[in-house]
C-alpha positions as CSV (number, residue, x, y, z in Angstrom):
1,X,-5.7,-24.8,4.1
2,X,-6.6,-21.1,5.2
3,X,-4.1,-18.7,5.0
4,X,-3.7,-16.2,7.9
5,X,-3.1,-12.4,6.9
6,X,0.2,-11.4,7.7
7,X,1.0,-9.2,10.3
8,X,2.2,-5.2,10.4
9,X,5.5,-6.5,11.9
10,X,5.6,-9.3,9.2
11,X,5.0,-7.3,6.2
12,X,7.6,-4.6,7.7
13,X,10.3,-6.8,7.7
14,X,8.9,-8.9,3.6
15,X,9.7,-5.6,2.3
16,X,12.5,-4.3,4.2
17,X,10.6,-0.9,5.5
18,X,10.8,0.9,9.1
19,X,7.6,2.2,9.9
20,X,7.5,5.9,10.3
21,X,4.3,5.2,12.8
22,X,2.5,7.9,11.2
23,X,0.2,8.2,8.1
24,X,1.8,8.7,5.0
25,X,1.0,11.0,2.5
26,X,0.5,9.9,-1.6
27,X,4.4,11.3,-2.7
28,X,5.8,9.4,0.7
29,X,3.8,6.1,-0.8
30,X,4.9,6.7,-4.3
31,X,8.8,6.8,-2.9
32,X,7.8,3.6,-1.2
33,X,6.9,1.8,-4.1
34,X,9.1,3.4,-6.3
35,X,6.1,5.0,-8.8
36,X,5.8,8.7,-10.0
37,X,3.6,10.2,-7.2
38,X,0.5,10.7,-10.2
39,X,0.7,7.0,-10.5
40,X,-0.6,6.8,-6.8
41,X,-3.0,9.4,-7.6
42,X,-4.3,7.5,-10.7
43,X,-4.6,4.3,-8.9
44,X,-6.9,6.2,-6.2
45,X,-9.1,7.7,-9.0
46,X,-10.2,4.1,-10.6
47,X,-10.0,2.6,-6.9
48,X,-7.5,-0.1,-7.7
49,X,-4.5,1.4,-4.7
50,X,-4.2,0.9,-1.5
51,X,-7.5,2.1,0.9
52,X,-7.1,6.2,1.6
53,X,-8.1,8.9,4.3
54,X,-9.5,11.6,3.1
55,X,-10.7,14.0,6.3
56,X,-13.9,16.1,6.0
57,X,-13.1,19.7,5.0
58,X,-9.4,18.8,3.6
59,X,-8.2,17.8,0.1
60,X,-5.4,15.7,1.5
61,X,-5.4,12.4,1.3
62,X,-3.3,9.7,3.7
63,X,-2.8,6.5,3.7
64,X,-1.8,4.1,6.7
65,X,1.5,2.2,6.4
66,X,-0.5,-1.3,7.5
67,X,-2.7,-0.3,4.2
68,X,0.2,0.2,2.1
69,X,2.3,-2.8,3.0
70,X,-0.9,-5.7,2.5
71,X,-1.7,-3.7,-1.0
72,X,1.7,-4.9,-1.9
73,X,1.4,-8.1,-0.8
74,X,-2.2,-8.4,-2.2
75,X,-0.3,-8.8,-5.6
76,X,2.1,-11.9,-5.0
77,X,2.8,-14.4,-7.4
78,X,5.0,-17.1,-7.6
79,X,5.0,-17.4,-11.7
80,X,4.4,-14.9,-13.8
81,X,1.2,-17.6,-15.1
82,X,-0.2,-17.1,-12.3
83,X,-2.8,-14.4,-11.0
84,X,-2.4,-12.4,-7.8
85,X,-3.3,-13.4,-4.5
């Protein structure tokens, strides 16, 4: 059976979050997932976070709430034998 990705709307209301319809920078995603912002910064460095914006000419780097919310749920599990989505 395919699975169908779940929606912006869905994954808003799996984990509880009101979207601020805006990109977010790397300390508002660390608040979100509860991490120390150089943990986000970390996981952008060996490419293993959720997908980044960085514009031409900036050192900034954003990150869309859609993003965000399907990185988390990327890593579901239903035992802790099993591996992630």
């Amino acid at each position: 059976m395919i699975q169908k990705e779940p929606t912006f709307e869905e994954l808003c209301a799996q984990f509880a979050y009101v979207p601020r319809n805006r990109p977010l920078s790397a300390a508002e995603v660390s608040e979100l997932i509860g991490v120390h912002p150089v943990t986000v910064d970390q996981w952008r460095l060996r490419g293993t976070g959720p997908r980044y914006f960085n514009p031409r000419g900036t050192r900034r780097c954003w990150y869309a709430e859609p993003d965000v919310l399907a990185w988390l749920a990327s890593g579901e599990k239903r035992s802790t034998s099993e591996t992630a989505a």
